[in-house]
Rosetta silent file (secondary structure, phi, psi, omega in degrees, C-alpha in Angstrom):
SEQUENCE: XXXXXXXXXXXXXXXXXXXXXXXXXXXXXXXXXXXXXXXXXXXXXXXXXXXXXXXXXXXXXXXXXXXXXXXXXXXXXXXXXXXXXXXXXXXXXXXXXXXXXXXXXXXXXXXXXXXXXXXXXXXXXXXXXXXXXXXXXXXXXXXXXXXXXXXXXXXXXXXXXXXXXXXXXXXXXXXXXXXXXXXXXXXXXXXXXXXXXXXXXXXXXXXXXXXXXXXXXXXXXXXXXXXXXXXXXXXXXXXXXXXXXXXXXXXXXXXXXXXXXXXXXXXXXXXXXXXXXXXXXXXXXXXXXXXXXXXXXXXXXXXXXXXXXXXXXXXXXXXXXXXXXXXXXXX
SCORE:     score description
SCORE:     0.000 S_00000001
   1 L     0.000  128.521  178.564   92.640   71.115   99.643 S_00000001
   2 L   -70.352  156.709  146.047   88.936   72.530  100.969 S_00000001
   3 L   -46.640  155.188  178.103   87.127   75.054   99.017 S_00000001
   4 L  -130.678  135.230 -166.264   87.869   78.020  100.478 S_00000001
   5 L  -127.788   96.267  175.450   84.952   80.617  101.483 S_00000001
   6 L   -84.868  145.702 -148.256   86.205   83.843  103.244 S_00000001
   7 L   -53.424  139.384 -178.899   84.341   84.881  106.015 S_00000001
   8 L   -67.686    0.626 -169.777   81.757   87.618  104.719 S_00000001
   9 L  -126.903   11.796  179.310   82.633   90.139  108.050 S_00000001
  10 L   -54.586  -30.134  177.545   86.395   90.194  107.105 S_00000001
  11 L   -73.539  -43.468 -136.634   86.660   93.916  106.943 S_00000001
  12 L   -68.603  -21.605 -154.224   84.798   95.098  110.195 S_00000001
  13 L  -111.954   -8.660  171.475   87.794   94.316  112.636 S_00000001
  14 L   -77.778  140.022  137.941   90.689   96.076  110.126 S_00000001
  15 L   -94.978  132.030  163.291   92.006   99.468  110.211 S_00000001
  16 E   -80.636  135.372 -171.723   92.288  101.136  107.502 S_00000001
  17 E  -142.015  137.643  162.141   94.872  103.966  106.805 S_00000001
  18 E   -45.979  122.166 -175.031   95.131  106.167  103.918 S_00000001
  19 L   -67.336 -137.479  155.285   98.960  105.938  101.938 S_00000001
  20 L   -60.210 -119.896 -149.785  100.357  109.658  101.903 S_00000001
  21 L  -116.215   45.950  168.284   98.223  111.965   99.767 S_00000001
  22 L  -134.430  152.534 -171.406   96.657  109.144   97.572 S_00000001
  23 L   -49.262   -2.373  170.156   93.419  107.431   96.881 S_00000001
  24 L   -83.642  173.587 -179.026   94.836  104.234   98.749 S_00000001
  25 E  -132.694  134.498  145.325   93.669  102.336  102.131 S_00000001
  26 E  -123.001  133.656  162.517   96.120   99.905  103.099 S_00000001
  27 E   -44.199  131.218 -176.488   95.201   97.867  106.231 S_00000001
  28 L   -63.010   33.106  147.001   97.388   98.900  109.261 S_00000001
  29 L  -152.997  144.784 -173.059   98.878   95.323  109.153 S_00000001
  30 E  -139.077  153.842  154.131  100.140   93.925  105.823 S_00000001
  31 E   -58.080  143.358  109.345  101.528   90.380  104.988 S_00000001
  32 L  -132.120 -170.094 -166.066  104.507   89.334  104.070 S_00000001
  33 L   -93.567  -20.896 -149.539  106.254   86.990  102.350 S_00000001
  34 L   -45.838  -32.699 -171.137  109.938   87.582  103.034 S_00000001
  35 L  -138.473  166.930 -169.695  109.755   83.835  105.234 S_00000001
  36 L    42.484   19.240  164.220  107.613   80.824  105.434 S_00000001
  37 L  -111.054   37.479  173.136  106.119   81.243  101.482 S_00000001
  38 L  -134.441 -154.977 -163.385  109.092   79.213  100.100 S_00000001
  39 L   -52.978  -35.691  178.779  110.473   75.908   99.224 S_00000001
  40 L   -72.780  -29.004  145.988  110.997   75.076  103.131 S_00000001
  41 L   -45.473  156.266 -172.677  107.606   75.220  104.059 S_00000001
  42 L   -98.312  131.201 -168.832  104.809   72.848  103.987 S_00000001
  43 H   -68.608  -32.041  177.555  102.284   74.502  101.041 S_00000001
  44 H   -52.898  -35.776 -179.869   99.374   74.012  103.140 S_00000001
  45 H   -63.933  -64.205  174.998  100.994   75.895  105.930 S_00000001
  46 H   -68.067    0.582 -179.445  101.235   78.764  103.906 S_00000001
  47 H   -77.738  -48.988 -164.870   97.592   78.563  102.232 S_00000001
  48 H  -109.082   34.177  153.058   96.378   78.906  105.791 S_00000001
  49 H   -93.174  -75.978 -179.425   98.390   81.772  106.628 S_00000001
  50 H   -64.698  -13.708  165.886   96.970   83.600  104.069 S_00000001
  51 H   -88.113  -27.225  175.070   93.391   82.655  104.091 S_00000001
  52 H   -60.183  -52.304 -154.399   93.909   83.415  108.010 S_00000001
  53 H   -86.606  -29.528  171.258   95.306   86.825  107.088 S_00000001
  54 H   -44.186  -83.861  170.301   92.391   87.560  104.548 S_00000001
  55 L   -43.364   -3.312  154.457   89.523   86.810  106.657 S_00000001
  56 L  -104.270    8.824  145.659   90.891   89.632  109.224 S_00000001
  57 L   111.174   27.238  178.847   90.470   92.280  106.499 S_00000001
  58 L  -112.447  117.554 -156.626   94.402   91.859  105.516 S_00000001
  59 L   -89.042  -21.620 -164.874   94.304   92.936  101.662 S_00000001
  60 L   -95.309   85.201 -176.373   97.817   94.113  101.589 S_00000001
  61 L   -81.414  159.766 -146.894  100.419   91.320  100.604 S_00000001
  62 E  -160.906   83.875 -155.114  104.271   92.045  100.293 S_00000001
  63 L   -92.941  167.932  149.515  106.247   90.243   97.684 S_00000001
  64 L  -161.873  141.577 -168.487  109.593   90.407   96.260 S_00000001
  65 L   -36.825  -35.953 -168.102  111.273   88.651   93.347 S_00000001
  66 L   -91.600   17.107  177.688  114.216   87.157   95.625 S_00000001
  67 L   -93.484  146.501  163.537  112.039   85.811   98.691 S_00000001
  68 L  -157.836  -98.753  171.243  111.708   82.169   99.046 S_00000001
  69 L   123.367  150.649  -29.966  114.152   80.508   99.769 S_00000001
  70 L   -68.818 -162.702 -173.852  114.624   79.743   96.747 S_00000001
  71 L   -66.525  136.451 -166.792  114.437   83.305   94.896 S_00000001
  72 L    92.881  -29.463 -173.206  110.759   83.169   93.202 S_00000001
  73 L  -101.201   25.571  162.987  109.437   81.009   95.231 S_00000001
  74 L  -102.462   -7.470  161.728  107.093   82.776   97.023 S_00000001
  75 H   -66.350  -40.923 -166.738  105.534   84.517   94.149 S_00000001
  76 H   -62.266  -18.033  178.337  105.376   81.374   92.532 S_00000001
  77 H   -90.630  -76.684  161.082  103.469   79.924   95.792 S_00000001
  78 H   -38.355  -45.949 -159.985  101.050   83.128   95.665 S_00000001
  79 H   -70.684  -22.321 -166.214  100.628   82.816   92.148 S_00000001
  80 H   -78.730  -37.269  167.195   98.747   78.902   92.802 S_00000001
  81 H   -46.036  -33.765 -172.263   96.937   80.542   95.663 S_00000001
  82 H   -85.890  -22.679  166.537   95.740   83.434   93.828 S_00000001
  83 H   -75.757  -30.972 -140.093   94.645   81.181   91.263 S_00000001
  84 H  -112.276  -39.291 -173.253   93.180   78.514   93.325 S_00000001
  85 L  -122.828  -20.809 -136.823   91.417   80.142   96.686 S_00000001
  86 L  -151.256   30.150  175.109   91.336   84.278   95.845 S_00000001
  87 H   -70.364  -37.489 -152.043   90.621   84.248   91.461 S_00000001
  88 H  -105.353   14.323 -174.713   86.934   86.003   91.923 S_00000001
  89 H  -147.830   37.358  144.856   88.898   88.458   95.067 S_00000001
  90 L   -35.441  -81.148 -144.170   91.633   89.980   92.797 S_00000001
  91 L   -80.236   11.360  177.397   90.593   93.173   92.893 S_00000001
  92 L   -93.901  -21.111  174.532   89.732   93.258   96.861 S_00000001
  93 L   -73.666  140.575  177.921   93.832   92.414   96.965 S_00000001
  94 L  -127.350   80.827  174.286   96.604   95.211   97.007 S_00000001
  95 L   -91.612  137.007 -177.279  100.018   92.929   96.160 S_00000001
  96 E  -102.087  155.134  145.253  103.266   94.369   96.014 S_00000001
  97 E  -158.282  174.340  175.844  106.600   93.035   94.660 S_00000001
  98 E  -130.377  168.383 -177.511  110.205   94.358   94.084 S_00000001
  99 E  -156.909  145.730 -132.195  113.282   94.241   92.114 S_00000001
 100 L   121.902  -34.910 -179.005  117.020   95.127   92.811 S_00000001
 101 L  -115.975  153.647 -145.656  118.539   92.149   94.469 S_00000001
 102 L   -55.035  104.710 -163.658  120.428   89.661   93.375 S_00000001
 103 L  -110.764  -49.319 -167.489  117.955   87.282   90.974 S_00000001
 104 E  -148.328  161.664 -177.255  119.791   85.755   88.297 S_00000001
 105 L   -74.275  160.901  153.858  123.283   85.406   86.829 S_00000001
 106 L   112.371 -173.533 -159.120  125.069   87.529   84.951 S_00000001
 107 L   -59.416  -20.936 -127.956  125.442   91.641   84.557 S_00000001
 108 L  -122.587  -37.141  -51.255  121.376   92.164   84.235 S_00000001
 109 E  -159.468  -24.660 -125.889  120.713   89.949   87.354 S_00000001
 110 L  -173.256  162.637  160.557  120.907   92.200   90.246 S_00000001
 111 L    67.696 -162.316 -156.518  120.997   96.654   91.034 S_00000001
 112 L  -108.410  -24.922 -179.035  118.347   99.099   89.605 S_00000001
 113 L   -47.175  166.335 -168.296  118.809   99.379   85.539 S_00000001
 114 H   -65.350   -8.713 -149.734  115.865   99.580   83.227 S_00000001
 115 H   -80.454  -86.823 -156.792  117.212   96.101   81.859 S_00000001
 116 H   -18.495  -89.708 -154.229  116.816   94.728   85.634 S_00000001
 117 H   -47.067  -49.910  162.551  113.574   96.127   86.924 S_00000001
 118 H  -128.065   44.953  136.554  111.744   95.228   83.810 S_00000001
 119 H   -86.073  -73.890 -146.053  112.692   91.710   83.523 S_00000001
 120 H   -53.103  -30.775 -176.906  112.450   91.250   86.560 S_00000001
 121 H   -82.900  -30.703  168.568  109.263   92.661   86.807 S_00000001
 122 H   -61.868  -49.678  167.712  107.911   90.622   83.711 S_00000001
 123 H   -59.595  -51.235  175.195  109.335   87.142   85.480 S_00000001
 124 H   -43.118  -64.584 -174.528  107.341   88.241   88.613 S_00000001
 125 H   -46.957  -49.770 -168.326  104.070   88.336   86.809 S_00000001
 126 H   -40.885  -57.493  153.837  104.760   85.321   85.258 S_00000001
 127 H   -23.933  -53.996 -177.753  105.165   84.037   88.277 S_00000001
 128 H  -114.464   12.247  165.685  101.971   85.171   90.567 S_00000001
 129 H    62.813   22.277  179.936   99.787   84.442   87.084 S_00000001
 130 L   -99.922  111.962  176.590   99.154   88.169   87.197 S_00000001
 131 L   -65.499  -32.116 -175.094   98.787   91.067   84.521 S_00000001
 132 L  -123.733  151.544 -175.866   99.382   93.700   86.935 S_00000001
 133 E  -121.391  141.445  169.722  100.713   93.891   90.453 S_00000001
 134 E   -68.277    9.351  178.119   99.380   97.326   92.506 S_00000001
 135 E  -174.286  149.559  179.292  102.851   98.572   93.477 S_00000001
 136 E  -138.910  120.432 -167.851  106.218   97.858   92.572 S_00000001
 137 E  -109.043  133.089  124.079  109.051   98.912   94.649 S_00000001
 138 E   -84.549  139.004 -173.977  112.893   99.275   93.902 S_00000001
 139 L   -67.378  -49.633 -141.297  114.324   97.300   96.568 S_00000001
 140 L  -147.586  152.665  167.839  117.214   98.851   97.004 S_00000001
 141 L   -86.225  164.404  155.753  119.269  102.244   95.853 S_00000001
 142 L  -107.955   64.724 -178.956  122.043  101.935   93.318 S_00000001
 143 L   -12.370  -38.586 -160.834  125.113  103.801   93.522 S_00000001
 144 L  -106.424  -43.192 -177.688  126.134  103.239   89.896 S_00000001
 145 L   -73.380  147.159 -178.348  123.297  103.305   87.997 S_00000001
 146 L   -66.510  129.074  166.003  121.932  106.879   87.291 S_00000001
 147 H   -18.239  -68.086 -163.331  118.962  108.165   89.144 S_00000001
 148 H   -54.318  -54.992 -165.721  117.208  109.332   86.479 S_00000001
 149 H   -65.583  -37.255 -172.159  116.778  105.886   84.575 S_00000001
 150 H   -64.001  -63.620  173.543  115.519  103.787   87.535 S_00000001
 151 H    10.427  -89.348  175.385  113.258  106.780   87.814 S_00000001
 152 H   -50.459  -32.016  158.989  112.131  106.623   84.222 S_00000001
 153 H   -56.673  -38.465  173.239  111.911  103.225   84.590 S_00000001
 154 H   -83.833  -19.633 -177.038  109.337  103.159   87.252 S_00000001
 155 H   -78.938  -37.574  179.162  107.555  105.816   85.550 S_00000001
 156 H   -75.068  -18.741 -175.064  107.313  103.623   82.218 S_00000001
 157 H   -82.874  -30.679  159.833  106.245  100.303   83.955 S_00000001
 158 H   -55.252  -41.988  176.085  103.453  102.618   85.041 S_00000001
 159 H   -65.521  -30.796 -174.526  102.566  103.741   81.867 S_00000001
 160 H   -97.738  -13.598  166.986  102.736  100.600   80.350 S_00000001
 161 L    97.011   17.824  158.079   99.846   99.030   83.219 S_00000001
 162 L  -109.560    9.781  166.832  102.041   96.962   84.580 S_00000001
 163 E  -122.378  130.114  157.942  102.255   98.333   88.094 S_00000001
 164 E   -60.024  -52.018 -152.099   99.058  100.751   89.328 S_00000001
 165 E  -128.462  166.286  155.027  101.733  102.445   92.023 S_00000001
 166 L  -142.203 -166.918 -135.856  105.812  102.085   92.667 S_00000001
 167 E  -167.833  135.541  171.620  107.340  102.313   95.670 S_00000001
 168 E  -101.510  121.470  148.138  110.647  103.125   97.178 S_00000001
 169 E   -94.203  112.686 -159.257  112.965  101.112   99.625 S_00000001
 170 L    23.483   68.763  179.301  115.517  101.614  102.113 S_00000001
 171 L  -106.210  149.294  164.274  116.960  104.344   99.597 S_00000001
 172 L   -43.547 -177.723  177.794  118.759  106.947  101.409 S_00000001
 173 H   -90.392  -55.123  176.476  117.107  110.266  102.278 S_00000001
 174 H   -54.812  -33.179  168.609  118.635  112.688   99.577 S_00000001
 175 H   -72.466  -51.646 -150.741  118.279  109.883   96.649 S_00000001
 176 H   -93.711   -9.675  161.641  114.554  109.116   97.999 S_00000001
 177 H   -53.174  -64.361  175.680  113.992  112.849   97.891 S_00000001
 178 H   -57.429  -67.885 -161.496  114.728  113.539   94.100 S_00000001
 179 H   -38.770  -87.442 -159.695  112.971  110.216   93.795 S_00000001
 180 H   -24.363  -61.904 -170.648  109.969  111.877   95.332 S_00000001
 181 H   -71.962  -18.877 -173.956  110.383  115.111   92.889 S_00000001
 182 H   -89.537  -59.929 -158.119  111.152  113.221   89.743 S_00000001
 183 H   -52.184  -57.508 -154.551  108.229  110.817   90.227 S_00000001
 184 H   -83.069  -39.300 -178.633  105.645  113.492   90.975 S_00000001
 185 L   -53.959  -11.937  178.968  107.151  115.595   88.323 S_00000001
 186 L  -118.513    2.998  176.393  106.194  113.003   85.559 S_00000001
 187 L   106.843  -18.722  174.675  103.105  112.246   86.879 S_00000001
 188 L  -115.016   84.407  177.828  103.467  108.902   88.898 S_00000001
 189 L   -38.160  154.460  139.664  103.837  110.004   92.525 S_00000001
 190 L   -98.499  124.442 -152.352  105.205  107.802   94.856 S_00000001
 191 L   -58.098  -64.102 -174.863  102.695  106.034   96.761 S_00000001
 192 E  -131.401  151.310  161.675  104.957  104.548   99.808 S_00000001
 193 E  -124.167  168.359 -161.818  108.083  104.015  101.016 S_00000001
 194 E  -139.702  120.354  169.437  109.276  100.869  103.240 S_00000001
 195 L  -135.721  127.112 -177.908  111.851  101.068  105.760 S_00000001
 196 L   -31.315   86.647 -154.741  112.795   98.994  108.776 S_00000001
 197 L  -133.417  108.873  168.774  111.254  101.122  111.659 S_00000001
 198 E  -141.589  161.707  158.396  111.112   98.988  115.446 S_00000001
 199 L   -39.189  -35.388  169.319  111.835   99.841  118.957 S_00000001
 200 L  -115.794   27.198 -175.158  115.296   99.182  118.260 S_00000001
 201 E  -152.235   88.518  162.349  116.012  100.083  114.672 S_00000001
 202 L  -148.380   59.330  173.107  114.635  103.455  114.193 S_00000001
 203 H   -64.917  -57.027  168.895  116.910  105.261  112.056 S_00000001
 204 H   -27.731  -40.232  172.624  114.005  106.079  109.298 S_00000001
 205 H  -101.466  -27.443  174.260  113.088  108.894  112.223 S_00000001
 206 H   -61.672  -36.654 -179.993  116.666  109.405  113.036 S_00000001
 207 L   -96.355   32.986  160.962  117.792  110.117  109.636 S_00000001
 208 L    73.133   12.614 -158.398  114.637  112.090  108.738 S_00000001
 209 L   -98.119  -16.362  162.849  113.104  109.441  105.915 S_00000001
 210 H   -99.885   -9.441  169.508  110.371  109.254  107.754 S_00000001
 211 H   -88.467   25.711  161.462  108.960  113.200  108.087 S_00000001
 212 H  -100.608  -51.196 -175.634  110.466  113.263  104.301 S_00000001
 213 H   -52.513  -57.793 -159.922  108.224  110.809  103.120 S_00000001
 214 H   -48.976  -44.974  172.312  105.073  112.555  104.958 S_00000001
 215 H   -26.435  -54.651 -143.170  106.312  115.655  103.716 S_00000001
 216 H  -112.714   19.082  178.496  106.423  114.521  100.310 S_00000001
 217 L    54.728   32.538 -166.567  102.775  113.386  100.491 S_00000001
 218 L  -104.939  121.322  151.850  104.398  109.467  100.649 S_00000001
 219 E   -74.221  171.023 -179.521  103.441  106.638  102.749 S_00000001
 220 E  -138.580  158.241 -178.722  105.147  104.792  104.654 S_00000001
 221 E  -143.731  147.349 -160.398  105.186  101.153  105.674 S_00000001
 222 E  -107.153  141.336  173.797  107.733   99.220  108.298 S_00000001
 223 L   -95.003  133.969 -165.067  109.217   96.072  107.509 S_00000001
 224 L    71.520   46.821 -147.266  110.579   93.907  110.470 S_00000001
 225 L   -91.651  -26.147 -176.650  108.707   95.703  112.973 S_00000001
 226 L   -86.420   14.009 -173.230  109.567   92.565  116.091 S_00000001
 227 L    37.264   57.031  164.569  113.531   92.799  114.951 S_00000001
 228 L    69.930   36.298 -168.927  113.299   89.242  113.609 S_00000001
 229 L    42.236   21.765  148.937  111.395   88.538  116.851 S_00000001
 230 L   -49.399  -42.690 -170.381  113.608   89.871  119.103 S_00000001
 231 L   -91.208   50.001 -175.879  110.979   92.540  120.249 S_00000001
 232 L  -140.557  173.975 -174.491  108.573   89.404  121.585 S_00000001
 233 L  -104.417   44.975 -171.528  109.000   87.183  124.680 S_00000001
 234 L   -94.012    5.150 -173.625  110.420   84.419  122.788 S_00000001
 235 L  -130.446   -2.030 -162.300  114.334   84.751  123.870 S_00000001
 236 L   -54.367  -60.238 -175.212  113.372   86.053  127.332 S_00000001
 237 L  -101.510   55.159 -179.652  114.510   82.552  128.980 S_00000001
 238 L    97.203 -162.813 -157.301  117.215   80.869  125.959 S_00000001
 239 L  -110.407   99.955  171.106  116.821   79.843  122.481 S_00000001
 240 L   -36.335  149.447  162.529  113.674   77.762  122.003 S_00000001
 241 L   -42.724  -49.741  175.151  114.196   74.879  119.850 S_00000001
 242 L   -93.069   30.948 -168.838  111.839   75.927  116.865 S_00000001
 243 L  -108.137  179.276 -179.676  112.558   79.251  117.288 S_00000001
 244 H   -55.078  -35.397  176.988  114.514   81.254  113.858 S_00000001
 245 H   -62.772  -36.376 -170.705  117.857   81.772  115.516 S_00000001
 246 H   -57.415  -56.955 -144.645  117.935   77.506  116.070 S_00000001
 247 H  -136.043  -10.751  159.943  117.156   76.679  113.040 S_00000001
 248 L  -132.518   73.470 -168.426  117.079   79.626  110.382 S_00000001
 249 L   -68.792   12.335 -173.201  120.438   81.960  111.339 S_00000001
 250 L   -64.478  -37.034 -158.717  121.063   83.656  108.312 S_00000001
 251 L  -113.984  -37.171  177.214  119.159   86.828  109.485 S_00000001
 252 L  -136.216  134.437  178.830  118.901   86.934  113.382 S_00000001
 253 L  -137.940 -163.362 -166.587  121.598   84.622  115.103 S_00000001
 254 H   -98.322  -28.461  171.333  122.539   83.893  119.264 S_00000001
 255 H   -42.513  -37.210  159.288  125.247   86.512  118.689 S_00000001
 256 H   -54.772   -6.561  165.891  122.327   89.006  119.208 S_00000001
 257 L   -99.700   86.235  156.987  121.392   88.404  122.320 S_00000001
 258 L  -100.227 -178.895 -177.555  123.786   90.091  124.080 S_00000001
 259 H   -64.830  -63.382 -143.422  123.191   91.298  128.188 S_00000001
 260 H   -85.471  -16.672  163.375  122.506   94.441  127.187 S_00000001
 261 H   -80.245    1.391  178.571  119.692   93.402  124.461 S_00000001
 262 H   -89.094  -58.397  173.343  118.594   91.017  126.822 S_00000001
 263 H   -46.057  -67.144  162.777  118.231   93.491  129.510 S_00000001
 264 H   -48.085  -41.285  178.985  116.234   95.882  126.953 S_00000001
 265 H   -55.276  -91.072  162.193  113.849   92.875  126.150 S_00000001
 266 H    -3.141  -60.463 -164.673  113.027   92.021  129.825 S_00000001
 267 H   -69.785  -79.222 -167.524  112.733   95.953  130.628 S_00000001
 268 H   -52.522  -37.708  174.065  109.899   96.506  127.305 S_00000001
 269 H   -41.803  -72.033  175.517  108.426   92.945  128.504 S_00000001
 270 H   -32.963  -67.875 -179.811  107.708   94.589  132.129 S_00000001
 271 H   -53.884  -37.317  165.690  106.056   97.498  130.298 S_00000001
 272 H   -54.219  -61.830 -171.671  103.907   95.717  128.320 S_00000001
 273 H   -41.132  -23.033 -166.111  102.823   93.652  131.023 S_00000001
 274 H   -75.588  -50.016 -178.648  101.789   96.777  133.080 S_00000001
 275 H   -54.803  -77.574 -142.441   99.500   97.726  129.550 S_00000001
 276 L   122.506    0.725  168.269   98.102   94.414  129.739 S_00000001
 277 L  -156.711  168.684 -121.669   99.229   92.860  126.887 S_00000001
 278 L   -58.037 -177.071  159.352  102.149   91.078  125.167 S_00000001
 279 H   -67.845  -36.303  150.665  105.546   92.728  124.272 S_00000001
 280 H   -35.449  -66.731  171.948  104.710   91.942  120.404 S_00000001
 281 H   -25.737  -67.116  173.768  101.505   93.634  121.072 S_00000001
 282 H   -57.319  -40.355  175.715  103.404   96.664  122.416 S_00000001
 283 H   -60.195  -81.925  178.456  106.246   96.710  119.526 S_00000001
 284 H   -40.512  -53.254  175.430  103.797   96.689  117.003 S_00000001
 285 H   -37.453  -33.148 -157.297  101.255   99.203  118.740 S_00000001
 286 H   -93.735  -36.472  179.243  104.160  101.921  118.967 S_00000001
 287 H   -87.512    2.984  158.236  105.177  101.991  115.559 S_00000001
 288 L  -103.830   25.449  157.087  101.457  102.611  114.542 S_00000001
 289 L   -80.801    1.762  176.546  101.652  105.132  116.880 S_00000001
 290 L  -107.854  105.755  166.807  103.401  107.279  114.485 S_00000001
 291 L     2.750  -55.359  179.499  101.318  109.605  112.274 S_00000001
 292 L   -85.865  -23.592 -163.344  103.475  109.235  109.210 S_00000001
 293 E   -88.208  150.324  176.876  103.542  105.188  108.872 S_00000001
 294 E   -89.909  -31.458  178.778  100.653  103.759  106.831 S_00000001
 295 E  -174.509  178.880 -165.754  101.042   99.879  107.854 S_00000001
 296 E  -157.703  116.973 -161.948  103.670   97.416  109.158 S_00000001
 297 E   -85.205  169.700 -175.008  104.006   94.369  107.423 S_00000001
 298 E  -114.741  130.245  164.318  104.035   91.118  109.864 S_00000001
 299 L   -96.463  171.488  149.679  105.439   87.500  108.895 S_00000001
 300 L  -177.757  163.722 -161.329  104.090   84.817  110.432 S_00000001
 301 L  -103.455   19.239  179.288  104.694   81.165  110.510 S_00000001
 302 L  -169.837  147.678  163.352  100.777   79.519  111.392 S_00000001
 303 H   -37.425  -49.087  167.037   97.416   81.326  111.341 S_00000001
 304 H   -48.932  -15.897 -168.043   97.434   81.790  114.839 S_00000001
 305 H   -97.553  -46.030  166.604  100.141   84.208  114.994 S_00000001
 306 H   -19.837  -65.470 -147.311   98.518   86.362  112.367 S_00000001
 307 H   -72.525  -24.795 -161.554   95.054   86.516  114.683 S_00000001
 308 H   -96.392    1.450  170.940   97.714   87.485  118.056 S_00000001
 309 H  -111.576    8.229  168.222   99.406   90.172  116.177 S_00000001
 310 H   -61.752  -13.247  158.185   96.287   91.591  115.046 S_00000001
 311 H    -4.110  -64.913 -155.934   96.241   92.720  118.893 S_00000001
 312 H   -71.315  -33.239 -177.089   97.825   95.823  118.323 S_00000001
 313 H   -77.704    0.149  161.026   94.981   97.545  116.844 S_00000001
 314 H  -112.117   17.365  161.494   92.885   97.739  119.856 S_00000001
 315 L   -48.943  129.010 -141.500   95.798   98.494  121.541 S_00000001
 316 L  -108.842  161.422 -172.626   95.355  101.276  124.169 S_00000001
 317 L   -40.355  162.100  153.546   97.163  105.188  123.258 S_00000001
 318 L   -83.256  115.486  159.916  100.827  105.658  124.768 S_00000001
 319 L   -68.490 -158.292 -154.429  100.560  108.156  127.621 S_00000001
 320 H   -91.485  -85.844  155.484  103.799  110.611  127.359 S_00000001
 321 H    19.934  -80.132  168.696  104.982  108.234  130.545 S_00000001
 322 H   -59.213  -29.234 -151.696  105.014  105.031  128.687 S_00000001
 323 H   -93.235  -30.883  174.474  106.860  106.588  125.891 S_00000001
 324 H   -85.527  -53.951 -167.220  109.728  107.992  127.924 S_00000001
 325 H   -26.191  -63.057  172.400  109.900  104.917  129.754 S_00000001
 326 H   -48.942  -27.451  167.208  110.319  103.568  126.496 S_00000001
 327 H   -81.209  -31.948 -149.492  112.947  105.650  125.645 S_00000001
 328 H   -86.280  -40.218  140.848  114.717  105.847  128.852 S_00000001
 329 H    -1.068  -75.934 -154.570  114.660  101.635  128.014 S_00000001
 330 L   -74.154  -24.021 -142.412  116.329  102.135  125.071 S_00000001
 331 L  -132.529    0.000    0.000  119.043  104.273  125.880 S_00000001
């Protein structure tokens, strides 16, 4: 392993964006972790992901107890990094994790109770070698357990210093609403919330969660923004060999390419091409074309892909044109 020295000009080439009505910046592209920070990976590979995504001014990483494969092991993979290349550039970092999904056995293991979220949240630190993480999300809503306690729960993990912020996730709108009012009402707003928002998944504006958040002085940030790399030109002509459907189907599989998602790909390809740059480019570009989102995290599997989806931020405006095109696409 080299020393690692990040380049002194890493911020000039970031955007920055404000969260909802709070004292944060998050770069308009954030890491994450959800693939290639686990067991299956080569460690090096992911070291130079993340020194790649540093050095282009991206501070905001995006953890969660269950990502690996297995569950843990990409905190546990951040935590040797954060010890090892980024100990003196702590506080230049903004890391997230979550809790909600399915961790460990038994009753405790899994959902939203106070037990869950802080264990879960204590085993994270443990994990990424941290005392504090800046934001802590529930992953997920919970039908059974009562509102009020995950609530109170995120309000006490503040209070106790071991999250700066929480965070909401793919909660419904009417749940993440009280959440909003409960939150602010005790004193720990909520900074952001993160919902799956792409060219073909954009229920978060159909079902109002995202002019709720803005409303509600909340950021927001989209997870999955390529649909599992769907919205890229990587399926245009078959299934590449390396590519995620070949060889990791649990999440995107060749049942998804159907003619008519095929058809859409091809059609947003064309359009891009006409901008001048890729359909990735273009995916990404359009959802930070929306007012309300604060950043849209990115995987990636090798530095290089980091530096090409950094693209989007000199990306040029949507005229009105492009956008119904885009719709008319879509539809």
């Amino acid at each position: 392993m080299s020393k690692y020295n990040p380049t002194p000009s890493r911020y000039d080439g970031m955007m920055y964006r404000r969260c909802g009505c709070s004292g944060v910046l998050l770069p308009a592209i954030s890491l994450g972790f959800w693939h290639n920070f686990g067991e299956v990976t080569p460690e090096e590979q992911s070291r130079a992901i993340v020194r790649a995504a540093f050095d282009a001014g991206i501070t905001h990483f995006d953890l969660a107890n269950n990502y690996g494969p297995q569950p843990g092991a990409a905190e546990l993979r951040l935590g040797k990094f954060l010890r090892e290349d980024f100990a003196s550039y702590r506080d230049e970092l903004f890391i997230a994790t979550k809790a909600a999904y399915d961790m460990w056995d038994g009753p405790y293991g899994s959902w939203a109770s106070r037990k869950h979220l802080m264990a879960s949240l204590n085993q994270s630190l443990r994990r990424l070698q941290l005392d504090y993480v800046d934001l802590f999300y529930c992953h997920r809503y919970d039908p059974e357990t009562p509102l009020d306690e995950t609530l109170q729960a995120l309000v006490d993990i503040v209070r106790s210093g071991k999250a700066l912020y929480v965070g909401l996730s793919r909660w419904p709108i009417e749940a993440a609403r009280y959440g909003y009012d409960y939150l602010r009402s005790h004193d720990v707003p909520c900074l952001i919330y993160q919902g799956r928002l792409n060219l073909f998944d954009q229920s978060p504006k159909e079902e109002g969660i995202l002019s709720a958040s803005h409303e509600a002085g909340t950021g927001f940030i989209s997870f999955s923004p390529l649909a599992q790399g769907l919205l890229t030109d990587r399926y245009l002509n078959g299934i590449p060999a390396d590519s995620r459907i070949a060889h990791d189907p649990r999440f995107l599989n060749a049942e998804a390419l159907t003619p008519v998602v095929l058809k859409r790909i091809s059609a947003l390809n064309d359009l891009a091409a006409q901008r001048g740059e890729s359909l990735a480019t273009m995916s990404l570009a359009w959802i930070l074309h929306h007012k309300e989102v604060t950043s849209v995290i990115i995987g990636a599997s090798s530095p290089e892909q980091v530096q090409r989806n950094l693209a989007c931020l000199s990306s040029p405006d949507f005229s009105d044109e492009e956008l119904q095109g885009i719709e008319e696409i879509l539809n």
